[in-house]
BALOBA-1460 file (C-alpha; in Angstrom, 3 decimals):
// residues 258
<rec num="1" residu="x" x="3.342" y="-36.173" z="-10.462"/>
<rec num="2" residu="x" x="2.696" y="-34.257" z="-7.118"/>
<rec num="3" residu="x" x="0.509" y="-35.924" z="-5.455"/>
<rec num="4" residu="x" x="-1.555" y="-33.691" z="-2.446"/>
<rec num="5" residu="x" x="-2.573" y="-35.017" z="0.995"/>
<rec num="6" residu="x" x="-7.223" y="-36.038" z="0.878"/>
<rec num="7" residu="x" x="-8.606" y="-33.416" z="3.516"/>
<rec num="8" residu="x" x="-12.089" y="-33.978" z="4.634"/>
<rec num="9" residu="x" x="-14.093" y="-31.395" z="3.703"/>
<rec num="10" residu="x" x="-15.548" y="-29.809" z="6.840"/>
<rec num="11" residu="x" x="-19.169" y="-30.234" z="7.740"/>
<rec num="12" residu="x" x="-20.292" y="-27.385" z="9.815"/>
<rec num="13" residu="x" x="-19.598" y="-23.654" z="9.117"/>
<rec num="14" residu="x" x="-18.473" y="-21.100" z="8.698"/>
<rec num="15" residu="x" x="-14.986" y="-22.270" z="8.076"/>
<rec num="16" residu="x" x="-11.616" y="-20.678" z="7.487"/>
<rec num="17" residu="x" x="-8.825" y="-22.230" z="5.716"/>
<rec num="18" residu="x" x="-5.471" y="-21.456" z="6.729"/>
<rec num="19" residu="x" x="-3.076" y="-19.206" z="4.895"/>
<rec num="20" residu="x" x="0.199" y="-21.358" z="3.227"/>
<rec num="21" residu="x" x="3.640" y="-19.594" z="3.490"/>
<rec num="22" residu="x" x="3.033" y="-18.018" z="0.290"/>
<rec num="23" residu="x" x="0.570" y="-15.824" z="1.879"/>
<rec num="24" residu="x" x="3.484" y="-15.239" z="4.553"/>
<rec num="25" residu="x" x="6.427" y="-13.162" z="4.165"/>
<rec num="26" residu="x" x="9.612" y="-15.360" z="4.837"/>
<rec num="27" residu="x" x="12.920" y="-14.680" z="5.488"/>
<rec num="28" residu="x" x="15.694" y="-12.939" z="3.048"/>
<rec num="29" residu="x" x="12.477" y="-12.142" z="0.674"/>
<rec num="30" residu="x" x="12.203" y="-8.513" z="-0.261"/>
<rec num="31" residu="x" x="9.559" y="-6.415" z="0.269"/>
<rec num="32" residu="x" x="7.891" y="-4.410" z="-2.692"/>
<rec num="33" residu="x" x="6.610" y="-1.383" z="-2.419"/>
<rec num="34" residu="x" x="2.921" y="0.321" z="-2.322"/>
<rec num="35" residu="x" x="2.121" y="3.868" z="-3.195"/>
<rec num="36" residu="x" x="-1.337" y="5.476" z="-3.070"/>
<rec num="37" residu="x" x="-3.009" y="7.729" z="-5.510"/>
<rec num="38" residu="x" x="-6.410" y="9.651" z="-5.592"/>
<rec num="39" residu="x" x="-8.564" y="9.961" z="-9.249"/>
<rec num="40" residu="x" x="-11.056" y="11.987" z="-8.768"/>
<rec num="41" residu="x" x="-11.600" y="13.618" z="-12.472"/>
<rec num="42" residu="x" x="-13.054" y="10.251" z="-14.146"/>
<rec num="43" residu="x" x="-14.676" y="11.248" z="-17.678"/>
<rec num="44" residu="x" x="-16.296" y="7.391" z="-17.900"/>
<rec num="45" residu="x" x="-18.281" y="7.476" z="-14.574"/>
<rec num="46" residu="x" x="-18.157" y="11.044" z="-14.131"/>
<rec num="47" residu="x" x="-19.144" y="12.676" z="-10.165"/>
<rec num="48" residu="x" x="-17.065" y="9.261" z="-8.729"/>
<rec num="49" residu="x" x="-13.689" y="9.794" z="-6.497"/>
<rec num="50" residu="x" x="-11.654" y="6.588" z="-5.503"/>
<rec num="51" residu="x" x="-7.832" y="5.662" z="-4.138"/>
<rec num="52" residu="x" x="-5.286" y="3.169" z="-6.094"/>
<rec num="53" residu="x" x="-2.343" y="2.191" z="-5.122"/>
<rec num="54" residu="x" x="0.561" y="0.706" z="-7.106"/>
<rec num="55" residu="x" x="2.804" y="-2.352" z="-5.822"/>
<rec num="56" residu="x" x="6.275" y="-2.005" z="-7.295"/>
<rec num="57" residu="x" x="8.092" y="-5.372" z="-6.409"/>
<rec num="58" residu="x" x="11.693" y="-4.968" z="-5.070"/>
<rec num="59" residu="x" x="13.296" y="-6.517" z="-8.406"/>
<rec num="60" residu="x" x="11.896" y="-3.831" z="-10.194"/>
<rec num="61" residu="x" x="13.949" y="-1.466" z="-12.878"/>
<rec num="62" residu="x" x="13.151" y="1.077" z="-15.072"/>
<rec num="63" residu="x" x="15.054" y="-0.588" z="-17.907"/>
<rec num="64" residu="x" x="13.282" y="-4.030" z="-17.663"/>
<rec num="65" residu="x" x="9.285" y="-3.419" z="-18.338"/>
<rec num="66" residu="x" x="7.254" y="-5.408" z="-15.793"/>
<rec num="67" residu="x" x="3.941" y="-7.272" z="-16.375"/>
<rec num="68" residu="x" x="0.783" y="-5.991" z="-15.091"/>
<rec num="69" residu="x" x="-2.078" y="-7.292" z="-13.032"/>
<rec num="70" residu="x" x="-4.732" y="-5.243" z="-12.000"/>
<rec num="71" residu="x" x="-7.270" y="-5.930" z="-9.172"/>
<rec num="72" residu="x" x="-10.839" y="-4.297" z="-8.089"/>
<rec num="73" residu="x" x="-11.545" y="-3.740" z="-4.349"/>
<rec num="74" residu="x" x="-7.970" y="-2.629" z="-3.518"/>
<rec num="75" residu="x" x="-8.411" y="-3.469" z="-0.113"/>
<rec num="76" residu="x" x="-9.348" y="-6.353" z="0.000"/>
<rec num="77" residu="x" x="-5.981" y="-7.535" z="-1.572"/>
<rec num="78" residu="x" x="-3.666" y="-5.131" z="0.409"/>
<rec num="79" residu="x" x="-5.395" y="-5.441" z="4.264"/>
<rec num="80" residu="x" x="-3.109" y="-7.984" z="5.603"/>
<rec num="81" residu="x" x="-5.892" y="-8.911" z="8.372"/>
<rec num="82" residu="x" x="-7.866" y="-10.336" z="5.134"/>
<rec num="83" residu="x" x="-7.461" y="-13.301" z="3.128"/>
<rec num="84" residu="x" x="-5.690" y="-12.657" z="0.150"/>
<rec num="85" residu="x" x="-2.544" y="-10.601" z="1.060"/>
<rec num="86" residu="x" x="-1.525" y="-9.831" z="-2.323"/>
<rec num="87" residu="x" x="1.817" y="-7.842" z="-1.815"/>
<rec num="88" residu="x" x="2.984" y="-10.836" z="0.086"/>
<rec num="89" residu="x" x="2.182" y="-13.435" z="-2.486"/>
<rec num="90" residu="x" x="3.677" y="-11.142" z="-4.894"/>
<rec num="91" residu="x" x="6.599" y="-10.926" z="-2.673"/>
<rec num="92" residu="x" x="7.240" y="-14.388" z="-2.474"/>
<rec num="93" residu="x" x="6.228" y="-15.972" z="-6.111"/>
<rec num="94" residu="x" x="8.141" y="-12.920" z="-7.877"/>
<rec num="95" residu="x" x="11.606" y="-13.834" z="-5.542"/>
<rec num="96" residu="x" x="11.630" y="-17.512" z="-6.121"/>
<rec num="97" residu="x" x="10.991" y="-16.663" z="-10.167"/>
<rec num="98" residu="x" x="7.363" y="-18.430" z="-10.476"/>
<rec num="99" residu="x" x="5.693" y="-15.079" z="-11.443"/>
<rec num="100" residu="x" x="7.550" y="-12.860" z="-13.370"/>
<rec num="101" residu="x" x="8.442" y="-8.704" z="-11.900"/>
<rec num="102" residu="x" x="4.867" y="-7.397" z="-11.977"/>
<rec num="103" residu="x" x="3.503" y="-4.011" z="-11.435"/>
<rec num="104" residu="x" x="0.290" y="-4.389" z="-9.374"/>
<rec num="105" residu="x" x="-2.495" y="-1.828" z="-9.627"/>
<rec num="106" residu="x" x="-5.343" y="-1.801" z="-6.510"/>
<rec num="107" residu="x" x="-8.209" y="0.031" z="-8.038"/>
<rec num="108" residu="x" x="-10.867" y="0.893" z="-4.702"/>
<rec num="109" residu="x" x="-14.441" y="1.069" z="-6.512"/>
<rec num="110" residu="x" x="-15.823" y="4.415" z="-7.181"/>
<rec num="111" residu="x" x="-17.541" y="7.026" z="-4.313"/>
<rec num="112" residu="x" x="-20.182" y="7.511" z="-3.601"/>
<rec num="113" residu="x" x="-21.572" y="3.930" z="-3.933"/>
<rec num="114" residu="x" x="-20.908" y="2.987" z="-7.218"/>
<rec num="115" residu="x" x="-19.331" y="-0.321" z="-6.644"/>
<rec num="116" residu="x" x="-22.125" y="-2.674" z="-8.256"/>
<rec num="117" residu="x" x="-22.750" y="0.118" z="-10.803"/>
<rec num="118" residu="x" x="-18.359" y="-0.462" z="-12.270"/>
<rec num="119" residu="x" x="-18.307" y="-3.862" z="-11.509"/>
<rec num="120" residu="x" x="-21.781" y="-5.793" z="-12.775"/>
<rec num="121" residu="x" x="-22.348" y="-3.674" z="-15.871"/>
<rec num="122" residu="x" x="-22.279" y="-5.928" z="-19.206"/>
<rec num="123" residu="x" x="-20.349" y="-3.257" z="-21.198"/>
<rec num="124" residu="x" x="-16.623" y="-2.215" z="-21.887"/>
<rec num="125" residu="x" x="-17.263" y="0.731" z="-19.447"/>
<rec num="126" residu="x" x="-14.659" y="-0.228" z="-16.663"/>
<rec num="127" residu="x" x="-12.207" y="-1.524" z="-19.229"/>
<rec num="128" residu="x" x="-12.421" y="1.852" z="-20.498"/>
<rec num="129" residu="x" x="-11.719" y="3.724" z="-17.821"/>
<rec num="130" residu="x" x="-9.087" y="1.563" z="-16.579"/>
<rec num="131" residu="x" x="-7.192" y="1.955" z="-20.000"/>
<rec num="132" residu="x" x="-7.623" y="5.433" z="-20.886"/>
<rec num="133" residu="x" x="-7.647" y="6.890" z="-17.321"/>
<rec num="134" residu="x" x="-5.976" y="4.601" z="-13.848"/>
<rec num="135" residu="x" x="-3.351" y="2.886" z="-16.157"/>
<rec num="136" residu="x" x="-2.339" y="5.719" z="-18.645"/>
<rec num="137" residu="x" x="-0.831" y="7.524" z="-15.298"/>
<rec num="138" residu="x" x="0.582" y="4.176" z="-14.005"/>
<rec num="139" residu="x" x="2.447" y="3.944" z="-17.371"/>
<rec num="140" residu="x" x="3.698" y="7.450" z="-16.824"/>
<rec num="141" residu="x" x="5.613" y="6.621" z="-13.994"/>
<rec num="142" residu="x" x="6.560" y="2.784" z="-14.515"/>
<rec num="143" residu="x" x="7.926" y="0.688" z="-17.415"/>
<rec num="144" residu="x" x="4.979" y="-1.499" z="-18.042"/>
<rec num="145" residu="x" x="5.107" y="-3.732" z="-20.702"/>
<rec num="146" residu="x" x="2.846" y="-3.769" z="-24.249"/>
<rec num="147" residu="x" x="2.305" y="-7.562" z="-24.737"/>
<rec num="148" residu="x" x="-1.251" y="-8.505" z="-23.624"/>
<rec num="149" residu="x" x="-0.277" y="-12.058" z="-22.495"/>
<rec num="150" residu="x" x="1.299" y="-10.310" z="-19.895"/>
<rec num="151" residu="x" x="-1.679" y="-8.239" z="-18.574"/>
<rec num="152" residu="x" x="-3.853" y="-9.789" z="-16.267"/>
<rec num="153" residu="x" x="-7.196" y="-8.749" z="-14.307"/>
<rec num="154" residu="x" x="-8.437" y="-10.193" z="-10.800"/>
<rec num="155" residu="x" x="-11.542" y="-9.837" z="-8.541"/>
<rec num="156" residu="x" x="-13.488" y="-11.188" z="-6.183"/>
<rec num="157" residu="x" x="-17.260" y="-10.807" z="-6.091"/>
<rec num="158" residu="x" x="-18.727" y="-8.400" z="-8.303"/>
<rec num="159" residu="x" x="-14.920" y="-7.755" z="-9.006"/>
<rec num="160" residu="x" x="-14.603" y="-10.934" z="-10.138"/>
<rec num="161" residu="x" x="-16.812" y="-10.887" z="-12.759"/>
<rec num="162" residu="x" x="-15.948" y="-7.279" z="-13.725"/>
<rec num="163" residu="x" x="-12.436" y="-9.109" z="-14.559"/>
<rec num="164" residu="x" x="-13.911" y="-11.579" z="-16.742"/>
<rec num="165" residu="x" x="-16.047" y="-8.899" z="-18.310"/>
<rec num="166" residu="x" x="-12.924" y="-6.863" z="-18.765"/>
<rec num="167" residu="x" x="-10.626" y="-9.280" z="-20.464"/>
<rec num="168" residu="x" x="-13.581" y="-10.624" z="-22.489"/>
<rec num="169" residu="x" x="-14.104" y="-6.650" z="-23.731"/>
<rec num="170" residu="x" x="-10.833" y="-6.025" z="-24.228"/>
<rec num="171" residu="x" x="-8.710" y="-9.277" z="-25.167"/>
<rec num="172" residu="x" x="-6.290" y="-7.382" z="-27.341"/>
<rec num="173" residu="x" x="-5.170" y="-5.745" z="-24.006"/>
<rec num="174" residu="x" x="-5.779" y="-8.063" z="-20.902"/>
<rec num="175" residu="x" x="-5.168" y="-11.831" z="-21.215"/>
<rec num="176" residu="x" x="-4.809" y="-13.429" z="-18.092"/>
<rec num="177" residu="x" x="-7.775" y="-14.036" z="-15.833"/>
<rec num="178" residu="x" x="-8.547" y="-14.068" z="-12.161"/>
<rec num="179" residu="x" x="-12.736" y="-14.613" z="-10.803"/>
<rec num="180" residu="x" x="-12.749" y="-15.419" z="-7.200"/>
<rec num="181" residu="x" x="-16.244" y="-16.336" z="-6.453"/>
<rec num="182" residu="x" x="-17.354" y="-14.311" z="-8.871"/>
<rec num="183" residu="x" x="-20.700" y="-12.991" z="-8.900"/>
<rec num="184" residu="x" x="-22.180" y="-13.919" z="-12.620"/>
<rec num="185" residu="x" x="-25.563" y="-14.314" z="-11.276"/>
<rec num="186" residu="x" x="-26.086" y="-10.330" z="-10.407"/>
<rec num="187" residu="x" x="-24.951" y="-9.095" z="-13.905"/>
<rec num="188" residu="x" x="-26.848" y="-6.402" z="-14.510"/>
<rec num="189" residu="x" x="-29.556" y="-7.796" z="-17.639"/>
<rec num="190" residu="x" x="-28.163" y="-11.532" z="-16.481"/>
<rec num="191" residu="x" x="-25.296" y="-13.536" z="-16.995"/>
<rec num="192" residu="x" x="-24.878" y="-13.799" z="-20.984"/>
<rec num="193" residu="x" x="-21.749" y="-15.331" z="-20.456"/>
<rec num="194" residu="x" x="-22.780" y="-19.495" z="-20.988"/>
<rec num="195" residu="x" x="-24.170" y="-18.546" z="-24.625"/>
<rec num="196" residu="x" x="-21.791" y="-16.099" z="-25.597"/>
<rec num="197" residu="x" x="-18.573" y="-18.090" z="-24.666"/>
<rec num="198" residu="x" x="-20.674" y="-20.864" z="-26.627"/>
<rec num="199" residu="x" x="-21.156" y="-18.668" z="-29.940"/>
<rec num="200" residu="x" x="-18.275" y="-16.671" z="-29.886"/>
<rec num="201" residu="x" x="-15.326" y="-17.779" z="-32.267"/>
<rec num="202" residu="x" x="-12.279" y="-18.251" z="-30.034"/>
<rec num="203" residu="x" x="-10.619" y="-15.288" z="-27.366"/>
<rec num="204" residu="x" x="-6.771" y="-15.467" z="-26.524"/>
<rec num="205" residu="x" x="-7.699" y="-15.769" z="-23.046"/>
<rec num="206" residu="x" x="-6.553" y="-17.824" z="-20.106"/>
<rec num="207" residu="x" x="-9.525" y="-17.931" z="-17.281"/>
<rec num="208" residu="x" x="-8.903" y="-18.928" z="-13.829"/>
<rec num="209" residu="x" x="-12.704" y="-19.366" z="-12.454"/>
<rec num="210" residu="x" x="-13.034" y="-20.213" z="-7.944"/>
<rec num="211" residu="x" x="-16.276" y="-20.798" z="-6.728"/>
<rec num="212" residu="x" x="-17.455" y="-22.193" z="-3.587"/>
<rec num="213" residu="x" x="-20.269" y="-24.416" z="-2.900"/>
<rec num="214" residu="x" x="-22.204" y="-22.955" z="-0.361"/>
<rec num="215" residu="x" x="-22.278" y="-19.090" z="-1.957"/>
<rec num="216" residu="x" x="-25.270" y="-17.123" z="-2.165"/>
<rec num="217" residu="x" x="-28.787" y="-19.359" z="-3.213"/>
<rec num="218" residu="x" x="-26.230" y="-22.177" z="-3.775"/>
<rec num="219" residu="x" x="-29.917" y="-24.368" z="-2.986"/>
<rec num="220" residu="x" x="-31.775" y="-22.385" z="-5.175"/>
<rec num="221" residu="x" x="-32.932" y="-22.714" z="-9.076"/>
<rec num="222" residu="x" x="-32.545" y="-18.966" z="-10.105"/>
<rec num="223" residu="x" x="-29.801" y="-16.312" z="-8.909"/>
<rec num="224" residu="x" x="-27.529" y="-19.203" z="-7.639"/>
<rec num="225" residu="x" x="-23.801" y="-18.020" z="-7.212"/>
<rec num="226" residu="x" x="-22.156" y="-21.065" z="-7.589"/>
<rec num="227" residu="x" x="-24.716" y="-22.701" z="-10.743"/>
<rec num="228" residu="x" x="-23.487" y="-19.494" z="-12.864"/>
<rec num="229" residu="x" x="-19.860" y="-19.700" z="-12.329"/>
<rec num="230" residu="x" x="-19.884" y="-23.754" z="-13.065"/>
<rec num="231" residu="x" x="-22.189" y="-23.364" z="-16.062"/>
<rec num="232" residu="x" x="-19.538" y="-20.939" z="-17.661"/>
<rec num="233" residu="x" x="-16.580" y="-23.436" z="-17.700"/>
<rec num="234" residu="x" x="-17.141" y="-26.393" z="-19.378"/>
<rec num="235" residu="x" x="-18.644" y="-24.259" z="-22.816"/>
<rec num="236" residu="x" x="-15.366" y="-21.985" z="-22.008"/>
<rec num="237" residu="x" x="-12.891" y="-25.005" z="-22.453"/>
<rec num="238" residu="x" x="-14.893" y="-26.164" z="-25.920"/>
<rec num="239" residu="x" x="-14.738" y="-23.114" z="-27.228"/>
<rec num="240" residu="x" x="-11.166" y="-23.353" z="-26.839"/>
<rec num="241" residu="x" x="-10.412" y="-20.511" z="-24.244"/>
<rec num="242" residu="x" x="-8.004" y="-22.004" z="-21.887"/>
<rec num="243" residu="x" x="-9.280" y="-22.054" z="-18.589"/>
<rec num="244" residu="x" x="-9.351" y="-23.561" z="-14.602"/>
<rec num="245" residu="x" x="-11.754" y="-23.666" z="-11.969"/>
<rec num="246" residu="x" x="-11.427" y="-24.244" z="-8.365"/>
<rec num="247" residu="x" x="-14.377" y="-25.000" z="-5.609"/>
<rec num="248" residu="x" x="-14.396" y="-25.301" z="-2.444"/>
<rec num="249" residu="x" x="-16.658" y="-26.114" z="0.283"/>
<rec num="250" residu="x" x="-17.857" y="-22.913" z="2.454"/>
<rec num="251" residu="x" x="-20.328" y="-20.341" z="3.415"/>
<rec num="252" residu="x" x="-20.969" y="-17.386" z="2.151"/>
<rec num="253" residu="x" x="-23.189" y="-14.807" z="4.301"/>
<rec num="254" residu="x" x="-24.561" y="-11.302" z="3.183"/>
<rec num="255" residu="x" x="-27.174" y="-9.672" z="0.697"/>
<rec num="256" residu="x" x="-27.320" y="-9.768" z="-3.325"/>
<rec num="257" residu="x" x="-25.132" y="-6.896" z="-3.862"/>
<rec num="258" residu="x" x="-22.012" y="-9.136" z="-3.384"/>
């Protein structure tokens, strides 16, 4: 058994925790590539224009179909001056074999201003559009493979419930889960999600949920970020979706429309 160092949790805030040298690139790794798209003819949410861009990892080949893993709020995965620095974590897990090749699609929200419109709608709306619109034209031009335990969504925010609302639409197509402080407690018509994963026979899904314990109204008895994250997880494991959490002590500053 591993066994990881105590830290103290810090006391005053705000905090930031230092990136690990997965979130660095190191030497002899290859670099994958990015490429950038436009869609601006969107039949689902019609009048919207947005960017995407498309990580091809260097151990790509057209004769071995990758995995997939889509994200929401391209950029805050591909701005190196943020946290997550997704092309380098791809980078690094994909060259020492604990990830296998992916394909990773950055979908920006749509323009003008529909962010919290795509991402906190309880519907299969965005799943939708992702699968008959963004990814169709990824397929075109990449070997992607079919098996849905190889498709995975991740967010953060609003994004990161968007993901969970996506897989939980569309199971027979994305599998693999990733909510980063998701934000459960703005869903538009409120988060169903405690009594549904309690009543609802068994998904194939595997659920990675983060939340942090000082997010929005983490004091407060209604609209509390952190309460409807945790209250998801424990019905989530009976009901016999696999899943993980993560929290972690920090602040969390700005308005509702997270």
């Amino acid at each position: 058994m591993t066994e990881i160092p105590y830290v103290r949790q810090p006391i005053e805030f705000p905090v930031r925790y230092a990136h690990g040298p997965d979130s660095c690139p190191q030497p002899g790794v290859p670099r994958g590539a990015l490429h950038e798209y436009e869609w601006n003819e969107s039949r689902v949410f019609p009048g919207t224009n947005r960017r995407y861009w498309v990580y091809v990892p260097a151990q790509y080949t057209d004769s071995e179909p990758a995995s997939l893993m889509v994200f929401q709020d391209a950029e805050w995965y591909l701005d190196l001056e943020f946290e997550a620095r997704a092309p380098i974590v791809f980078d690094n897990l994909i060259d020492r074999g604990e990830m296998p090749v992916t394909i990773g699609v950055f979908v920006a929200p749509g323009e003008p201003g529909k962010r919290n419109a795509e991402y906190d709608a309880f519907s299969d709306a965005y799943a939708t559009f992702l699968l008959t619109e963004i990814l169709p034209a990824v397929q075109a031009r990449y070997a992607i493979t079919d098996s849905a335990e190889e498709w995975a969504i991740g967010g953060g925010s609003s994004g990161g419930n968007c993901a969970f609302t996506v897989a939980w639409m569309r199971p027979d197509r994305f599998r693999r889960v990733l909510s980063l402080v998701g934000s459960f407690a703005q869903l538009d018509g409120g988060n169903r999600y405690p009594e549904l994963i309690r009543d609802t026979p068994e998904k194939p899904l595997r659920i990675f949920l983060q939340a942090v314990t000082r997010d929005l109204n983490w004091d407060a008895p209604r609209f509390n970020w952190f309460s409807e994250t945790s209250r998801s997880l424990p019905r989530s494991r009976s009901a016999g979706t696999t899943s993980g959490s993560s929290s972690a002590t920090a602040s969390t500053t700005g308005t509702t429309t997270a």
